[in-house]
N, C-alpha and C positions, 0 to 999 in steps of 0.2 A: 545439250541444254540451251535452253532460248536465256539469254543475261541483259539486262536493262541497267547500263550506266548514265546517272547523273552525272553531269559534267565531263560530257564525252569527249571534249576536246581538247581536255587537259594534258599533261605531258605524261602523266602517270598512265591516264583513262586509255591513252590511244599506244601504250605501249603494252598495258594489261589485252588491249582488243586484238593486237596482234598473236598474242601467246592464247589464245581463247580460240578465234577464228582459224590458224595453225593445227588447233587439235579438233578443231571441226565444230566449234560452237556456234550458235547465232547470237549475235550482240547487236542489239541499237542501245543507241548513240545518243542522249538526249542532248542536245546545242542551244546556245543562246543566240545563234544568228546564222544568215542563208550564208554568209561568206567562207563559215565556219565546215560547210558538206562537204567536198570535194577530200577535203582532209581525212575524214572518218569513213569516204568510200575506200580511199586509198588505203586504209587499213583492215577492210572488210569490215565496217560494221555499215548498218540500217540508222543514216541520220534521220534523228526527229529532231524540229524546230521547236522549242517552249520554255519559255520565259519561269525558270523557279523563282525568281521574284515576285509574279505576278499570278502563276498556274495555280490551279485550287491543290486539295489532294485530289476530288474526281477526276480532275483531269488527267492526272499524271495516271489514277487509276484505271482510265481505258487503255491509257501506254500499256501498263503492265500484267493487264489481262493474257493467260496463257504464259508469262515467265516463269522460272525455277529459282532468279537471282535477283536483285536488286542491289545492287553496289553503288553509295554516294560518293562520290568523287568529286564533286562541284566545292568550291570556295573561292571567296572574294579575294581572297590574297592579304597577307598581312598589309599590304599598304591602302589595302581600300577602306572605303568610307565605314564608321560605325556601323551606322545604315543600313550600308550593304553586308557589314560581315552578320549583324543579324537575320539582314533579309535571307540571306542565302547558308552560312555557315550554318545558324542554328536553323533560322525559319524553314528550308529548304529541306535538311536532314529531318526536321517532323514531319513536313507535307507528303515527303518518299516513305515515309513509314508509314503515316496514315495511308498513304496508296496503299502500299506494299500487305497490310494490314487487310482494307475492303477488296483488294483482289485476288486474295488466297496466295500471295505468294511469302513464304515461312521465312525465307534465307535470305540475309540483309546482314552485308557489310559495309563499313563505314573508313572512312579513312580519316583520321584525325592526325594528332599531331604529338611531338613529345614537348613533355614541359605542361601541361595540362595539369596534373598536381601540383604545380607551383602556387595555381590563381584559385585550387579548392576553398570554401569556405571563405570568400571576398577577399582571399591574400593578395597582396598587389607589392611580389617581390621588386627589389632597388636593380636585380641584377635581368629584368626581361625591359626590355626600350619601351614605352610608351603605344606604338602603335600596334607590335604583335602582343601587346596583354589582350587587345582588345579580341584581339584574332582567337586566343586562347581561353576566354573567357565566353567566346562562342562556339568555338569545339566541345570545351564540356559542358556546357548547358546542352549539346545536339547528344554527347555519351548521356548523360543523366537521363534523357529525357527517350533515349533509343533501351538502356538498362531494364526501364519497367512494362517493353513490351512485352506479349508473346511471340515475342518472334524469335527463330537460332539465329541470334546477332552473332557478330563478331566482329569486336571494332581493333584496329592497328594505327597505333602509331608511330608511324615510320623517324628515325634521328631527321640530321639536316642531309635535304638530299641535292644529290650529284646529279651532272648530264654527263660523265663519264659511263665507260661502256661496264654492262655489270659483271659480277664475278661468277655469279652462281653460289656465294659462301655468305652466310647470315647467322644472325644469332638473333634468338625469337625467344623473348621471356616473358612470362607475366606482368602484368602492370595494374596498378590501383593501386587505392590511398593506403599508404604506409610503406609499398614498394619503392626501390627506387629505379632510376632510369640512369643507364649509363648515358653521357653526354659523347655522341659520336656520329659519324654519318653513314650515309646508304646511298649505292647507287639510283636512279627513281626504275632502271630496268630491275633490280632485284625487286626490287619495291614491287612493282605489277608480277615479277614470278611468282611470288610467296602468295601473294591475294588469288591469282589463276589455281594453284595448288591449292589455297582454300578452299576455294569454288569449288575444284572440281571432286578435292576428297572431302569434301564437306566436317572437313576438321574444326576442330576452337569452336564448336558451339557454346554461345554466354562466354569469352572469354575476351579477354580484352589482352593486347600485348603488345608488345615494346619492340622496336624493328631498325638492328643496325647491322653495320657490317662484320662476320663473324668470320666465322671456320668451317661452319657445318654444312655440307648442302641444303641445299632449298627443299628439296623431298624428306630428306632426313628431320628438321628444322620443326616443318610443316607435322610430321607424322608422330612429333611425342604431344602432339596436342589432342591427336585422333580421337 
């Protein structure tokens, strides 16, 4: 499968690219800067340089001409600018799906975040800090706004994640309004196994789910979703 990630050179994106490229995939890389290449050779992917701040969706649309995936992984980070988490959390996530959309490609995963039901419906919990409400408030506007495509989404919210080494053991549940979300973490390598296992068994279509550390293996985890 040819796979197109936004925000390839994330810690998640380039550890997903390695478990992809491993099983024989082709992956490019979309990057925000030439400093950024060297990184995402080294893990076997095809960097592209392009600004989602700035990139149309045509644009991103010739990127992803001839792919089977489209995975967003790009975000401003809870400490960045309003700005920015619009530009790129939400704005970013529409722009890859309006590609993803004009270039026939169907399978579109996202990567969001947990705590997303907190901020539904303009709630502005006492117990989320100030800067990641905003963060979270642009994750689900990019869910809501990825929900009414045609496309087999599949969005994950991964707990708080680790740079410890992963386990291979996850617990993968449903998520949406009225579910709840255990408060726990993940390592960010389980994190990219369960999304490669997405991809490649094209599980959880329309499903949205909750990603911490469990019991179960990652094949297992992945396949009651099938």
């Amino acid at each position: 499968m040819r796979i197109v990630i936004a925000g390839g050179h994330g810690k998640i994106a380039r550890q997903l690219t390695r478990e992809l490229t491993k099983d024989g995939h082709e992956v490019v890389g979309l990057i925000r800067t030439e400093d950024q290449r060297a990184d995402l050779v080294a893990v076997g992917a095809v960097p592209v340089v392009i600004d989602l701040e700035k990139a149309s969706s045509t644009d991103m649309a010739h990127l992803l001409a001839g792919a089977d995936v489209a995975v967003f992984a790009a975000g401003a980070g809870a400490g960045g600018s309003e700005e920015r988490r619009q530009a790129v959390d939400f704005g970013g996530s529409v722009r890859l799906a309006d590609a993803a959309e004009a270039a026939g490609v169907a399978r579109f995963i996202q990567i969001s975040s947990t705590g997303t039901e907190k901020v539904r419906d303009g709630q502005t919990p006492t117990d989320v800090p100030a800067d990641f409400l905003g963060y979270l408030q642009a994750k689900l506007a990019a869910e809501e706004d990825l929900i009414t495509r045609p496309l087999a989404w599949t969005i994950v919210r991964p707990g708080g994640l680790l740079d410890e080494a992963g386990t291979g053991l996850v617990r993968l549940n449903p998520a949406g309004p009225g579910l709840s979300e255990e408060r726990a973490t993940v390592p960010r390598a389980d994190v990219a196994a369960v999304l490669a296992a997405l991809i490649e068994t094209g599980a959880a279509e329309r499903r949205v789910l909750h990603l911490v550390s469990g019991d179960e293996p990652v094949a297992v985890a992945v396949a009651a979703f099938a």
